[in-house]
N, C-alpha and C positions, 0 to 999 in steps of 0.2 A: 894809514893801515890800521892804527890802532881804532879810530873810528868805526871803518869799516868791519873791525872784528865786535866791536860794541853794538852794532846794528844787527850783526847775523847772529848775537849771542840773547839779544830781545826779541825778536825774530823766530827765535828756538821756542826762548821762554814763554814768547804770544802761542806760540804753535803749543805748545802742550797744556799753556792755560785752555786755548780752546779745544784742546780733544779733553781736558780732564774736565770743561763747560759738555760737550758733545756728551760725554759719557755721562753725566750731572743729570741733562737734558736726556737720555737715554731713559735711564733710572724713574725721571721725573714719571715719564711715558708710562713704561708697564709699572710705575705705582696707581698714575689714573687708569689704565688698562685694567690693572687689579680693580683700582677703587669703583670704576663701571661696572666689572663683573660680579662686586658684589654689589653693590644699587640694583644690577639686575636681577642676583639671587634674591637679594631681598622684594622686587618687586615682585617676582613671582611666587616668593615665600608668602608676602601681604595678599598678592590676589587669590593664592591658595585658604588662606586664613581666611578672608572673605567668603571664598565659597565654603570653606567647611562652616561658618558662622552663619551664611546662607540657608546651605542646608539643615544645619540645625534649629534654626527657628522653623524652618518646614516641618522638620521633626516634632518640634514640641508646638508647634502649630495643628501637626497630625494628631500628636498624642492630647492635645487640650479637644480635640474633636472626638476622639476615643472617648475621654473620661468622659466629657458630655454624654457618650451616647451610650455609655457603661452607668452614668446618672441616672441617665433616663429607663433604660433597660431596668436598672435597679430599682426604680419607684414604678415602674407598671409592674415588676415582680410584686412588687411590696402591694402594691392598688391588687393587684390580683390576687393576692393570699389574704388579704381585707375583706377581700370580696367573696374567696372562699368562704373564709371564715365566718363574715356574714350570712351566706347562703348554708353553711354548716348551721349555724345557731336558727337559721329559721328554719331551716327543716328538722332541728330537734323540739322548735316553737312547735313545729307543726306536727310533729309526732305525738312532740305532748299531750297537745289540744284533740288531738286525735284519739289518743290513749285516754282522754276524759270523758269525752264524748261519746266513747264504744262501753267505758265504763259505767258514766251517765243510764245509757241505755239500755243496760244491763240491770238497772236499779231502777227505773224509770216505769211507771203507772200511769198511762196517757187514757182519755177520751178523745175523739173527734165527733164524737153524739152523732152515727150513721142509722142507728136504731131507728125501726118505726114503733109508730103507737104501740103495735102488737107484741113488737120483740124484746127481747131478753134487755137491762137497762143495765147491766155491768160493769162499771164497777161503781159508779156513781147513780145508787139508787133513787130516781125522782117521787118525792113525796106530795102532795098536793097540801097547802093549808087552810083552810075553810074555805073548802073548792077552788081554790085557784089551778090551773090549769097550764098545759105548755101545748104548744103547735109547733112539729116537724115543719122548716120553710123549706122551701128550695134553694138548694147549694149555690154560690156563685163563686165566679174566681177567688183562692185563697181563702175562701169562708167555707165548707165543706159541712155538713151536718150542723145545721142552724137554728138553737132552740129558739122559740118567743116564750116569754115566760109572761103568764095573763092573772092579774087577782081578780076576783070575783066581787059582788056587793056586799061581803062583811066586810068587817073593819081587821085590818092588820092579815088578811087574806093575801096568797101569792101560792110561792111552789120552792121547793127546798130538793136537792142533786145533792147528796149526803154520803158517805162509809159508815161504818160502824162508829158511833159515838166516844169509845174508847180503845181505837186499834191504835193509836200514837202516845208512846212519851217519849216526849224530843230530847235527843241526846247532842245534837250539832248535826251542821252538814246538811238535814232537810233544805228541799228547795219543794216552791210552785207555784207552778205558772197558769194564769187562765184568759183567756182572749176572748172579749166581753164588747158587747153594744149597748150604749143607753138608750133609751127610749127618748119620744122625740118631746116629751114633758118630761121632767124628774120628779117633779113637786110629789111629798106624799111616799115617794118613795126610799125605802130603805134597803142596803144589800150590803149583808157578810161574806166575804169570801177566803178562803185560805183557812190553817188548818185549824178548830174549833169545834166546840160541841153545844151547838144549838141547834136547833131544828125547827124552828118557829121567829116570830120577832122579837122577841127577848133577846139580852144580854147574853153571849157563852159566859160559864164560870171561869172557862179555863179555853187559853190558845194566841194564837199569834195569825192575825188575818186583815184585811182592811175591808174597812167599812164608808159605806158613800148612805151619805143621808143627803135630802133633796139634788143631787149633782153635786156634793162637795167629798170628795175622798181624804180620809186618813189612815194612817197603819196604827193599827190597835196592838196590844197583848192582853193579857189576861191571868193570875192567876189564882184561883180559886176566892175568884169575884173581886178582887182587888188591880184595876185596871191599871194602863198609863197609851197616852195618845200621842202619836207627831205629834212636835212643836211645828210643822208646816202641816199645810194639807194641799189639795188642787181641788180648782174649779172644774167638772166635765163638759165638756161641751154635749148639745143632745144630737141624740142619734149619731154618735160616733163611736169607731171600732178603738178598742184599744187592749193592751197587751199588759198585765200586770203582774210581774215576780216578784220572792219573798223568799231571801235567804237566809238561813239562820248560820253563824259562824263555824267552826268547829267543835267548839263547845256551849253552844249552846246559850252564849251570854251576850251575845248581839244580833237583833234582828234587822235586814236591811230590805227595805220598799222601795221600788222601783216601778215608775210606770214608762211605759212607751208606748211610739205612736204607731198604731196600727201594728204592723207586722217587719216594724223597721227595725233597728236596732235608736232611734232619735229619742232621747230620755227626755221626758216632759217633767218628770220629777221624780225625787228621791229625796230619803228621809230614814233613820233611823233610830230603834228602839233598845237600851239597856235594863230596862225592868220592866217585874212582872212576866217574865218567859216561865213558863210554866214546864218546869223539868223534875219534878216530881208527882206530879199526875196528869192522869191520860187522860187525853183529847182525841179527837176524827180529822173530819175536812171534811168542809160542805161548801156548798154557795147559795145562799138562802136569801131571795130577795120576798118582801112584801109591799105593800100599800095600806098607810092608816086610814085612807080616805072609805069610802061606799061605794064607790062608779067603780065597776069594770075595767081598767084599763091594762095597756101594755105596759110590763115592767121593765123588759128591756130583753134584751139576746145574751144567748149560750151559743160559744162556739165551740170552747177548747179547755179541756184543763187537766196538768198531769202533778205528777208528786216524783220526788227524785230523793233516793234515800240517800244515807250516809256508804260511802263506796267502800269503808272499811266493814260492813254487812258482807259475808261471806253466801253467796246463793248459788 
């Protein structure tokens, strides 16, 4: 009996070890039931995480294509106010040049030689020198009113297109210009041109012009017979047009020679002069060509020639 009560008393003690196991294992349960439910919170908190880190690089994916295109928007801003501005500045270039131009022309003393034999020779009075002579030719493209300029069988004979011997004393800013042919020989031939007071083949005393002896061009001055010449000069080729200006500085202390070709703006040569500018006595402007030789020949063409004053001359 005592056995039997030893059996039913381990028995008990089995039975409540396994319900306090049951209850253990219970426990066990909705701890992993917990500990699932959050593995699953948290995978959904991670896949959440994910997409908002997703979207966010979408985001700044978005926005790095923004600022690209806020870059670029900003540099054709910037290209286009450059480009204003450029357009600003040349249309002040261009006003300017315009505003010189109309000024120019407002000071400006031109020939185009349309005159016949018979008419009035204004402003550049033609003088003949021991009979040399000029022929009105016929105009052609760009060459309009065409003198020949012809010396005769004396010696040092031609034709001289002249102002008044002493209508200039150069203060600066004088300009001018004359668009000339040479002849299809040069030999013999001599021609002053630009502003100066000579009237014949001699030397001016006094003036600023260039001078071509046999086809070789140089920019002269002058002042009361004390010269100075280019240190270069040009070759002319014969029977060619050409276009030669003569600017004096603002004051009057630098002279600049310039030749071009034809009617272009293409500079064949340039050269200038610091002494001998004659600013205290007066001078004209003439173009005075002759020949040392005896034979009759052509001296060459008159096309064009103007004078451009100082633009601070109030008229």
């Amino acid at each position: 009996m005592s056995n039997l009560n030893c059996w039913q008393e381990r028995t008990i003690a089995n039975g409540v070890a396994i319900d306090v196991l049951d209850k253990q294992i219970l426990t066990a349960n909705q701890s992993i039931t917990i500990l699932q439910a959050g593995l699953t919170a948290n995978d959904t908190a991670i896949s959440t995480l994910q997409a908002n880190v997703s979207a966010n690089t979408t985001a700044i994916s978005a926005l790095q294509i923004s600022v690209s295109a806020n870059t670029t928007a900003i540099s054709t801003l910037q290209a286009n106010v450059e480009n204003n501005s450029n357009s600003i500045s040349a249309n002040d270039t261009a006003i300017s040049t315009i505003n010189t131009s109309l000024t120019e022309m407002s000071h400006k003393v031109c020939s185009d030689f349309f005159y016949d034999a018979a008419a009035a020779t204004s402003p550049w009075a033609p003088v003949a020198i021991a009979s040399g002579t000029k022929i009105n030719l016929s105009g052609t493209q760009k060459h309009p009113g065409v003198l020949q300029l012809q010396s005769s069988t004396s010696a040092n004979s031609g034709i001289v297109h002249r102002l008044a011997l002493n209508c200039f004393l150069l203060a600066g800013s004088e300009s001018t210009t004359e668009t000339f042919k040479t002849a299809d020989s040069q030999t013999t031939i001599t021609r002053r041109m630009g502003f100066h007071n000579s009237v014949d083949s001699s030397a001016p005393a006094d003036g600023v012009y260039a001078k071509i002896v046999d086809g070789t061009l140089t920019g002269q001055t002058s002042n009361n017979s004390t010269g100075s010449t280019t240190a270069t000069n040009y070759a002319l080729a014969n029977g060619t047009y050409y276009r030669l200006k003569i600017v004096l500085n603002s004051n009057a202390t630098l002279a600049t020679f310039t030749l071009y070709a034809d009617d272009s703006d293409t500079v064949l040569w340039t050269d200038t002069l610091s002494t001998n500018i004659p600013t205290a006595r007066a001078t004209g402007h003439a173009d005075v060509c002759t020949s040392s030789g005896t034979t009759a020949i052509t001296l060459g063409y008159l096309d064009y020639m103007d004078i451009v004053l100082p633009h601070t001359r109030k008229v």
